[in-house]
Biopython code that builds the backbone (N, CA, C, O; Angstrom):
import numpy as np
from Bio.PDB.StructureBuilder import StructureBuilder

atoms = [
    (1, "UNK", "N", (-6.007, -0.405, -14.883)),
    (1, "UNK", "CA", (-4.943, -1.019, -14.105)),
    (1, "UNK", "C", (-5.474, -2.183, -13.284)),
    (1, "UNK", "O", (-4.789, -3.125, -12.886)),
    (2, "UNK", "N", (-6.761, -2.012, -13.078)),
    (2, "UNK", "CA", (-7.365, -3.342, -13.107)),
    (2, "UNK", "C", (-6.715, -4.723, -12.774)),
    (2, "UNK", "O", (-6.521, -5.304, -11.706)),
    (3, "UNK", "N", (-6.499, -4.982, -13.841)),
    (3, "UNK", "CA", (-5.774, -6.379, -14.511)),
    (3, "UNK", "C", (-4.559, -6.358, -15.102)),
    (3, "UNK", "O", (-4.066, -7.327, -15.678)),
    (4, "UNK", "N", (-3.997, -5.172, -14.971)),
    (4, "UNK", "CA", (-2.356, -5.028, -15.089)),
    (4, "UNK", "C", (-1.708, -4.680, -13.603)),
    (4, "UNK", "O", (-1.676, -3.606, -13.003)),
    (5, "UNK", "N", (-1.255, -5.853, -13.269)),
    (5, "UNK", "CA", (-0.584, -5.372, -11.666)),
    (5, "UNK", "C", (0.978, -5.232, -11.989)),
    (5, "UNK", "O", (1.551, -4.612, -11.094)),
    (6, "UNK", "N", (1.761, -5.615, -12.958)),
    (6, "UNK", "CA", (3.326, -4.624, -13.265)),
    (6, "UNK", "C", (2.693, -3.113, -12.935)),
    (6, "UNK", "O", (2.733, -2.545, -11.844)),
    (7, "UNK", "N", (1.976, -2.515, -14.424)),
    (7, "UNK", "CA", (1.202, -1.619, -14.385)),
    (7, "UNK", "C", (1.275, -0.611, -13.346)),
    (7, "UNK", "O", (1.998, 0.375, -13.208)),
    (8, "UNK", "N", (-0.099, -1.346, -12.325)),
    (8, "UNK", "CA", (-0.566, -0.785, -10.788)),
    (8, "UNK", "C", (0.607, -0.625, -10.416)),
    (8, "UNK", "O", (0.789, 0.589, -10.328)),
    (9, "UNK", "N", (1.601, -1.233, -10.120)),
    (9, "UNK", "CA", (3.114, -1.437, -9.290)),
    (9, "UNK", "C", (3.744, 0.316, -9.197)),
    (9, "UNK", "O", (3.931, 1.131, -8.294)),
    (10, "UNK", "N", (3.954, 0.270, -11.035)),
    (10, "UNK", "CA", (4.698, 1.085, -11.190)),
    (10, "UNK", "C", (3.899, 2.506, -10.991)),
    (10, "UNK", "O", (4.650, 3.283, -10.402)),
    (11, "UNK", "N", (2.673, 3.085, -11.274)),
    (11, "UNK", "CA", (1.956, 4.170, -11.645)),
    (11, "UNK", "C", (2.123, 4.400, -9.976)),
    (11, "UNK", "O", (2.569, 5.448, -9.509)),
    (12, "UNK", "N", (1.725, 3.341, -9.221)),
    (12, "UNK", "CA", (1.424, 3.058, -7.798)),
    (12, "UNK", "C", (2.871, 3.803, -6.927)),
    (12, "UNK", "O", (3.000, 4.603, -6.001)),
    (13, "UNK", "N", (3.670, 3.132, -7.695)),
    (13, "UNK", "CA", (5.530, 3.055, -6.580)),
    (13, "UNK", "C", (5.814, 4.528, -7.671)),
    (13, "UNK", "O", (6.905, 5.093, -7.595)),
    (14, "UNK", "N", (4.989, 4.927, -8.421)),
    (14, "UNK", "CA", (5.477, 6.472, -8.248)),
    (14, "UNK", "C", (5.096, 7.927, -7.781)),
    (14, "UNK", "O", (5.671, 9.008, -7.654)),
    (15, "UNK", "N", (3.714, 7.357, -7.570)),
    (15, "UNK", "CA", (2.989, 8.217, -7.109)),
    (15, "UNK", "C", (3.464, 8.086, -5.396)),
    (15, "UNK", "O", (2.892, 8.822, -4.592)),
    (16, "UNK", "N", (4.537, 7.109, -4.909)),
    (16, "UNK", "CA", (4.806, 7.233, -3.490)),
    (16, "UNK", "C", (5.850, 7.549, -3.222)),
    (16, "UNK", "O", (6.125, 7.801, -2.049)),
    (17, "UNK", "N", (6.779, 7.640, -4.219)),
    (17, "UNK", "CA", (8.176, 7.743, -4.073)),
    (17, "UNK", "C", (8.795, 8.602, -5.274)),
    (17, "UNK", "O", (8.176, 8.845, -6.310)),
    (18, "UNK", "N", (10.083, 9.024, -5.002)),
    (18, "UNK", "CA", (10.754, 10.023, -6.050)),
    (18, "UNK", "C", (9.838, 10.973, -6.832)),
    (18, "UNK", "O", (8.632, 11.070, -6.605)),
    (19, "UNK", "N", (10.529, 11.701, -7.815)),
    (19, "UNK", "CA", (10.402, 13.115, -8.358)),
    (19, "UNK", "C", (8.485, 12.970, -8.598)),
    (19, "UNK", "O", (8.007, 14.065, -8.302)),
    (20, "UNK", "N", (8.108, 12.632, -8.742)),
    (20, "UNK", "CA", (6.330, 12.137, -9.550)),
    (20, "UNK", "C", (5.982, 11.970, -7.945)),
    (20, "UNK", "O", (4.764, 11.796, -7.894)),
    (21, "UNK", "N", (6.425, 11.954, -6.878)),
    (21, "UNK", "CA", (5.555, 11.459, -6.022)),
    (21, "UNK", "C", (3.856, 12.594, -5.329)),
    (21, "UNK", "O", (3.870, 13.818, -5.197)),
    (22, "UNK", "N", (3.293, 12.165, -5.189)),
    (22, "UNK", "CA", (2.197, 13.007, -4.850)),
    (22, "UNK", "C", (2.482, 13.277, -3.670)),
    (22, "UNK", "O", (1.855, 12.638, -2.826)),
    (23, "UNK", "N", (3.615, 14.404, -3.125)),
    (23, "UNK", "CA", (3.811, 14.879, -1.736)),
    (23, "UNK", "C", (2.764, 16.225, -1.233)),
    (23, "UNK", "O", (2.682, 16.679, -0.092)),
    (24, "UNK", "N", (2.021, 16.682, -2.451)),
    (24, "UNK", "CA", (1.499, 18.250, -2.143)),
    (24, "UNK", "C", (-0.092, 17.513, -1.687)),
    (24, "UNK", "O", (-0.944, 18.141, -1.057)),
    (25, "UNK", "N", (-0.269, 16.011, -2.173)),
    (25, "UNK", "CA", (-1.324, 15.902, -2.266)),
    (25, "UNK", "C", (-1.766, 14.444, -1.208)),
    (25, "UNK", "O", (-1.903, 13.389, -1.827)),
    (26, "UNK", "N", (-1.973, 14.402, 0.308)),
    (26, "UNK", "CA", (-2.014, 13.733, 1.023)),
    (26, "UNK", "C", (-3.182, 12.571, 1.047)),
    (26, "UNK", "O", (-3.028, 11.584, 1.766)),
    (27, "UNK", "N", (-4.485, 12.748, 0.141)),
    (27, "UNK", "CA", (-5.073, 11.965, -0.395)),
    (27, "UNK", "C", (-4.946, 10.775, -1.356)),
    (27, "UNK", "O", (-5.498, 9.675, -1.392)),
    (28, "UNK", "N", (-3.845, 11.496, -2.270)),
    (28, "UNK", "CA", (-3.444, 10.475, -3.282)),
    (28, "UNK", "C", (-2.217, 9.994, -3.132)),
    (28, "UNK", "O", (-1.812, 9.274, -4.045)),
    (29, "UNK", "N", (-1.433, 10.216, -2.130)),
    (29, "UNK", "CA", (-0.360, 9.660, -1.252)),
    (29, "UNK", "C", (-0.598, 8.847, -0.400)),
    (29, "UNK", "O", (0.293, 8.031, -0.167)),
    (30, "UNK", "N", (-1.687, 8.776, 0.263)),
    (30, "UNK", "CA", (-2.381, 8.012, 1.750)),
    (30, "UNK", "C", (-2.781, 6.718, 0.571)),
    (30, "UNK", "O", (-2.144, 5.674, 0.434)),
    (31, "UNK", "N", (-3.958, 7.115, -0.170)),
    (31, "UNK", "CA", (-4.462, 5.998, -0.932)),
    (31, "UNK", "C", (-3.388, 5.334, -1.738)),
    (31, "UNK", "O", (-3.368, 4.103, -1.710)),
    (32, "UNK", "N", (-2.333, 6.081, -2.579)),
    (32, "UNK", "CA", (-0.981, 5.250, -3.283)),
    (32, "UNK", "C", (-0.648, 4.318, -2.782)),
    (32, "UNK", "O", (-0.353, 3.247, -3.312)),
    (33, "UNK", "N", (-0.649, 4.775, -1.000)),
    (33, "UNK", "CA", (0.115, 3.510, -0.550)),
    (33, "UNK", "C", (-0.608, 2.418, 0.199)),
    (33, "UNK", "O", (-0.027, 1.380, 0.517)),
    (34, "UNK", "N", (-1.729, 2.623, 0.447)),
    (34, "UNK", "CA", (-2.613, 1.811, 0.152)),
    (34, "UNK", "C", (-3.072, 0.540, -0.252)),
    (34, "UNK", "O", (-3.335, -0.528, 0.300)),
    (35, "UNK", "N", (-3.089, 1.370, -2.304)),
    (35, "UNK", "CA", (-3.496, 0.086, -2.877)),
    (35, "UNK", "C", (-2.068, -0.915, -3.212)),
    (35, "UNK", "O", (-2.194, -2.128, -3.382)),
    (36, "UNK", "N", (-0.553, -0.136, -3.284)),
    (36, "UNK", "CA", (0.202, -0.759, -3.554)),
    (36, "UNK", "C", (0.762, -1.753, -2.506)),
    (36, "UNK", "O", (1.723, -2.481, -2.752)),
    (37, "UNK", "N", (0.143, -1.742, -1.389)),
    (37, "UNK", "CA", (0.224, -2.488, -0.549)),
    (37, "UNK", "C", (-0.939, -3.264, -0.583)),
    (37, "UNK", "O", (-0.837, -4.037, 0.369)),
    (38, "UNK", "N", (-1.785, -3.430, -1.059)),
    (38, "UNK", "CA", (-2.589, -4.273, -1.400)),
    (38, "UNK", "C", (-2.030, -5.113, -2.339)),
    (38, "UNK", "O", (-1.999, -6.327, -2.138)),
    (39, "UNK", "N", (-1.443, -4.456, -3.657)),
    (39, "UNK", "CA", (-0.827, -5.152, -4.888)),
    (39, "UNK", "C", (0.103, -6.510, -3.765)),
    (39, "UNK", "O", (-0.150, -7.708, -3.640)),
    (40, "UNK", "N", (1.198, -5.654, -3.118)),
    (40, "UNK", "CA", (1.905, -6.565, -3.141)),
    (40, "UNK", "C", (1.190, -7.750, -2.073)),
    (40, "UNK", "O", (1.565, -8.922, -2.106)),
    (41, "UNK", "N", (0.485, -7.432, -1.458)),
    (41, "UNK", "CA", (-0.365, -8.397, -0.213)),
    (41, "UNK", "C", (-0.913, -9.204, -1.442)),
    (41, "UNK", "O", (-0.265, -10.219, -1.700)),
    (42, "UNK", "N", (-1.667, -9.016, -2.005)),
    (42, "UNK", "CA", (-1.670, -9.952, -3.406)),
    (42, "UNK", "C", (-0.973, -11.054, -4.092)),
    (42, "UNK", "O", (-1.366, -12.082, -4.643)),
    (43, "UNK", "N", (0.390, -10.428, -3.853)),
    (43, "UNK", "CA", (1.125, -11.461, -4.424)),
    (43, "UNK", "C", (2.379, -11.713, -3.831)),
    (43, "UNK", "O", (3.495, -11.883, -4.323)),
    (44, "UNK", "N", (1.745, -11.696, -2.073)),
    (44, "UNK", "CA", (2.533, -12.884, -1.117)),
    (44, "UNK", "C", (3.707, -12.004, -0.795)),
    (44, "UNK", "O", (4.682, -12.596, -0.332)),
    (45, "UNK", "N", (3.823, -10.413, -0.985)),
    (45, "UNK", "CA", (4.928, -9.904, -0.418)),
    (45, "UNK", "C", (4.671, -9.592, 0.817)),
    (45, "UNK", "O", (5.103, -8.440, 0.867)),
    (46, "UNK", "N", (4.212, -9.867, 1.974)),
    (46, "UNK", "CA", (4.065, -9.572, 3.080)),
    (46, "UNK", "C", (4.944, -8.520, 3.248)),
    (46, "UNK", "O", (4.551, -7.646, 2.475)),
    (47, "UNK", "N", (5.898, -8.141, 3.827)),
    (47, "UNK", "CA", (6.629, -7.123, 4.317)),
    (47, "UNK", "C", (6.951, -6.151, 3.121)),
    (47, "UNK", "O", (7.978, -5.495, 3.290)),
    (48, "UNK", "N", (6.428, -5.984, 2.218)),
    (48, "UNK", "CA", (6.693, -4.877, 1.428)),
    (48, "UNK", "C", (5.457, -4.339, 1.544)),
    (48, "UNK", "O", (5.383, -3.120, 1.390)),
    (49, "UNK", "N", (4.033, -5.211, 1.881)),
    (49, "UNK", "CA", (2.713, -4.535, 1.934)),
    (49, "UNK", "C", (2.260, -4.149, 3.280)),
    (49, "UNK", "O", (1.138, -3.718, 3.545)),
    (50, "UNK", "N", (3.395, -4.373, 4.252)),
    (50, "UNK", "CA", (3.435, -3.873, 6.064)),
    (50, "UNK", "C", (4.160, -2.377, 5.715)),
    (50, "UNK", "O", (3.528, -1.365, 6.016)),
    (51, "UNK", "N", (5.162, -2.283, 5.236)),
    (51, "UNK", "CA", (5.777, -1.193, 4.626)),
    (51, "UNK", "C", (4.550, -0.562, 4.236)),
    (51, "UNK", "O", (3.957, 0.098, 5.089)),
    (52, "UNK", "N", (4.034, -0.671, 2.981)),
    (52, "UNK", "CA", (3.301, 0.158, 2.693)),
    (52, "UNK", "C", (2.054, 0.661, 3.399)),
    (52, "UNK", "O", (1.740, 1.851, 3.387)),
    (53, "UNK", "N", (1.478, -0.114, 3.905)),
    (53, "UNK", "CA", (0.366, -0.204, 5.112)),
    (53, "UNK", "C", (0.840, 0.894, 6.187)),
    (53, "UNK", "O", (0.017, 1.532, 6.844)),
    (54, "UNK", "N", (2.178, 1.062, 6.312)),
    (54, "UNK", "CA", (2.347, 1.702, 7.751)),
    (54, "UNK", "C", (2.808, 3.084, 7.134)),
    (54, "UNK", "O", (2.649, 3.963, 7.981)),
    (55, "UNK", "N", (3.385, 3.637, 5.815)),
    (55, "UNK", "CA", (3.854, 4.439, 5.387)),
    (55, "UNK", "C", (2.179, 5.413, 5.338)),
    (55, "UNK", "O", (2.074, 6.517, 5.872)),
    (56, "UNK", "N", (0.928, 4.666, 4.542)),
    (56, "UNK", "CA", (-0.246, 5.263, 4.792)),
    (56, "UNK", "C", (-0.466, 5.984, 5.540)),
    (56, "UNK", "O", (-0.959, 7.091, 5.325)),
    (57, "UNK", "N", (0.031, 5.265, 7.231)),
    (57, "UNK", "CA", (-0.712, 6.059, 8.246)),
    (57, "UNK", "C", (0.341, 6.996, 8.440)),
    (57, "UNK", "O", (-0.154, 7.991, 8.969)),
    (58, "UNK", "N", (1.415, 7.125, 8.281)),
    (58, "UNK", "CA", (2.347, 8.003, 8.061)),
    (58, "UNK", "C", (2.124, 9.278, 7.306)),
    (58, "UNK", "O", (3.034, 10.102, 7.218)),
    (59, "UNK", "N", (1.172, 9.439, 6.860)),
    (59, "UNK", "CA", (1.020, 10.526, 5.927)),
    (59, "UNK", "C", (0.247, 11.501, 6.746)),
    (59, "UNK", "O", (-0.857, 11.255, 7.233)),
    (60, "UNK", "N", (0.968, 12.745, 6.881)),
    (60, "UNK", "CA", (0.467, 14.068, 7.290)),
    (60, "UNK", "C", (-0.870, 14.216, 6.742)),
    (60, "UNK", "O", (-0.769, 14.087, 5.522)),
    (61, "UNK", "N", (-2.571, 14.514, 7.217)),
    (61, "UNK", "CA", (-3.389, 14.714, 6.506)),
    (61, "UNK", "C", (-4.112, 14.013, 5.833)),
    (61, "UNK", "O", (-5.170, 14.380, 5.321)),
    (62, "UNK", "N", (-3.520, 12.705, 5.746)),
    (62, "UNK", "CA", (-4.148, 11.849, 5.123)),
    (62, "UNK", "C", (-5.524, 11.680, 5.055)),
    (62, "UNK", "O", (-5.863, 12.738, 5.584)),
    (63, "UNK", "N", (-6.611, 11.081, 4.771)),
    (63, "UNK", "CA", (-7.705, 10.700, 4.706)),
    (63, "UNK", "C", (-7.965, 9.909, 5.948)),
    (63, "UNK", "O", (-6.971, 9.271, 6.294)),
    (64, "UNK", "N", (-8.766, 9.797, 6.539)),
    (64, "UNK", "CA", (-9.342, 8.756, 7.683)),
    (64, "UNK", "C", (-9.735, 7.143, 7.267)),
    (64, "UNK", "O", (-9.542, 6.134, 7.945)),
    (65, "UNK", "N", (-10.361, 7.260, 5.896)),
    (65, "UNK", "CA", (-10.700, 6.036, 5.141)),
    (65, "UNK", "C", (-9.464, 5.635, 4.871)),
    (65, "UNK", "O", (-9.309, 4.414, 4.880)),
    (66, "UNK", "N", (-8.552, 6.281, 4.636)),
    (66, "UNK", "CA", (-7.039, 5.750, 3.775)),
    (66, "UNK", "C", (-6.308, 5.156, 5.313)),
    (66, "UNK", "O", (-5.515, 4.215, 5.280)),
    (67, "UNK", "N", (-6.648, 5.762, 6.475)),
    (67, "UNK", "CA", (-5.934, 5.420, 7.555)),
    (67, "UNK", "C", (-6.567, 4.118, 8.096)),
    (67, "UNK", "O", (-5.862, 3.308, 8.699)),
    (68, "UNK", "N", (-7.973, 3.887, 7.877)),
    (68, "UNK", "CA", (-8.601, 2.930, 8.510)),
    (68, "UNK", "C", (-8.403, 1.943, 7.695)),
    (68, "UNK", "O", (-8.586, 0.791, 8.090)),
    (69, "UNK", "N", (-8.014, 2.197, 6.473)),
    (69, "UNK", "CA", (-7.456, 0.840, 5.030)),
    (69, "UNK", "C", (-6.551, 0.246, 5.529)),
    (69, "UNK", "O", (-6.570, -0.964, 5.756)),
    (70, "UNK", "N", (-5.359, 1.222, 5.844)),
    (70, "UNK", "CA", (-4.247, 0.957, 6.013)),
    (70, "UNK", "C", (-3.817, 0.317, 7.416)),
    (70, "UNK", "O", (-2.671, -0.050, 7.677)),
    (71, "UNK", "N", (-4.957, 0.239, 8.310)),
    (71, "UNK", "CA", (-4.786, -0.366, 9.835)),
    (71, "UNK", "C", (-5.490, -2.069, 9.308)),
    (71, "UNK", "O", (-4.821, -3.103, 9.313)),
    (72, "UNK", "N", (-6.363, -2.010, 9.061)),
    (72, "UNK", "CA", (-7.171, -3.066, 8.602)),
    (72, "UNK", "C", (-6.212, -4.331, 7.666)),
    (72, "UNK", "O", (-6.099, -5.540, 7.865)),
    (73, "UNK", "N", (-5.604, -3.401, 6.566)),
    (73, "UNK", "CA", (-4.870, -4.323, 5.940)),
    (73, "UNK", "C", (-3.129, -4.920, 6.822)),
    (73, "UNK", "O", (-2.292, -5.771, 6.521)),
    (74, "UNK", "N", (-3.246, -4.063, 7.810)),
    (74, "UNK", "CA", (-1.936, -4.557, 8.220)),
    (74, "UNK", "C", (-2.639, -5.646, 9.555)),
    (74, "UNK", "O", (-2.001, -6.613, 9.970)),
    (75, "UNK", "N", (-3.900, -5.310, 10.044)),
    (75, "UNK", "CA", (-4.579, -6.625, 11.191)),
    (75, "UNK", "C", (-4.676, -7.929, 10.121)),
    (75, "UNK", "O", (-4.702, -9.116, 10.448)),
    (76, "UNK", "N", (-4.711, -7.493, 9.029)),
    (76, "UNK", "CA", (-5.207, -8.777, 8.104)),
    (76, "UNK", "C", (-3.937, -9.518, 7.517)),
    (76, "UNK", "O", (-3.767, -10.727, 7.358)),
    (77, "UNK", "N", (-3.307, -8.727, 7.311)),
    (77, "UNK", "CA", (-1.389, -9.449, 7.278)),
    (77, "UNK", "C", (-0.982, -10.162, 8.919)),
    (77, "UNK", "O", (-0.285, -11.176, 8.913)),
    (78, "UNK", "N", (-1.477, -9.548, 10.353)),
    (78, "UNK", "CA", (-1.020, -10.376, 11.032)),
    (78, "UNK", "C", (-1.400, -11.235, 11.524)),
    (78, "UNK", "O", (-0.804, -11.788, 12.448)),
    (79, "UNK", "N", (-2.754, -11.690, 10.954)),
    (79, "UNK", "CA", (-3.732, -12.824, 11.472)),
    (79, "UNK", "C", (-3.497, -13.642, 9.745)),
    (79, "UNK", "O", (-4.309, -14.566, 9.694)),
    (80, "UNK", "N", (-2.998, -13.595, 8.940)),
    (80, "UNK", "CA", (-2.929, -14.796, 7.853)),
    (80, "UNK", "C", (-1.926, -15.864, 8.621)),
    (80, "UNK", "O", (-1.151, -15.611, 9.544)),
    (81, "UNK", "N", (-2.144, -17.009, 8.032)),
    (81, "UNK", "CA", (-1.117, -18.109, 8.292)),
    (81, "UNK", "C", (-0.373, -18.360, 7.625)),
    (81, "UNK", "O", (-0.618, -18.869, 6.531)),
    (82, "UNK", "N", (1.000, -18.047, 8.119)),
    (82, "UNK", "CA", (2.062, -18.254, 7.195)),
    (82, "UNK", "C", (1.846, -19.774, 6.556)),
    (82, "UNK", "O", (1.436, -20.810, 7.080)),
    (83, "UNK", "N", (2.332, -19.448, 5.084)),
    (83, "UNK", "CA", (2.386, -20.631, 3.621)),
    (83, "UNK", "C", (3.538, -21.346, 4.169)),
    (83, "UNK", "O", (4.411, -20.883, 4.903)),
    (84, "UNK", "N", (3.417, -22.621, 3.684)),
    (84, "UNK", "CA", (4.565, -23.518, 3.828)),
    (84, "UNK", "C", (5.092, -23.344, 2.393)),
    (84, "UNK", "O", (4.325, -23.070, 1.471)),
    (85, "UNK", "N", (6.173, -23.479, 2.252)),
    (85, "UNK", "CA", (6.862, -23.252, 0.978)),
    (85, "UNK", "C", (7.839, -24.637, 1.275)),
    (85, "UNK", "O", (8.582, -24.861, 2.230)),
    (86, "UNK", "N", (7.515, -25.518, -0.001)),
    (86, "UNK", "CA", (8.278, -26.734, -0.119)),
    (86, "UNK", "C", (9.610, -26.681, -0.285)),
    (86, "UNK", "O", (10.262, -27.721, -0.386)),
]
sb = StructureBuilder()
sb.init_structure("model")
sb.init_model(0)
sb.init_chain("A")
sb.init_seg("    ")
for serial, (resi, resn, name, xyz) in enumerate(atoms, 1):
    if name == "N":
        sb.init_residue(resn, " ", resi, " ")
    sb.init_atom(name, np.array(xyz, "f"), 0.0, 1.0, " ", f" {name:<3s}", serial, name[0])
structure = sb.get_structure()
């Protein structure tokens, strides 16, 4: 999944949400949302990857690494400079 980010998206946005979601399992729920907030920080969705960033620390149990990802990537969304879009 690498180099397929549709791919990542989807394996990603199911393992966080609806029937497939990893709710029993707070590791691979913390990290889901995570990297899919990385995906979309990737490709300029800011507020869908603050969403996901904050849903991380939201997770009962989560991991500490998955919590410290998920603080880090949302300091790093509010210190970018917004793009001018022509």
């Amino acid at each position: 999944m690498d180099r397929d980010g549709p791919r990542a998206k989807q394996v990603f946005g199911r393992l966080t949400s609806g029937e497939h979601a990893a709710t029993q399992d707070p590791l691979v729920l913390a990290w889901s949302h995570v990297y899919l907030a990385r995906i979309y920080d990737g490709d300029g969705e800011q507020e869908l990857a603050k969403n996901e960033f904050q849903a991380a620390l939201n997770v009962q149990g989560g991991p500490d690494q998955a919590r410290q990802a998920a603080q880090r990537g949302l300091a790093d969304i509010a210190n970018e400079k917004p793009v001018a879009r022509p």
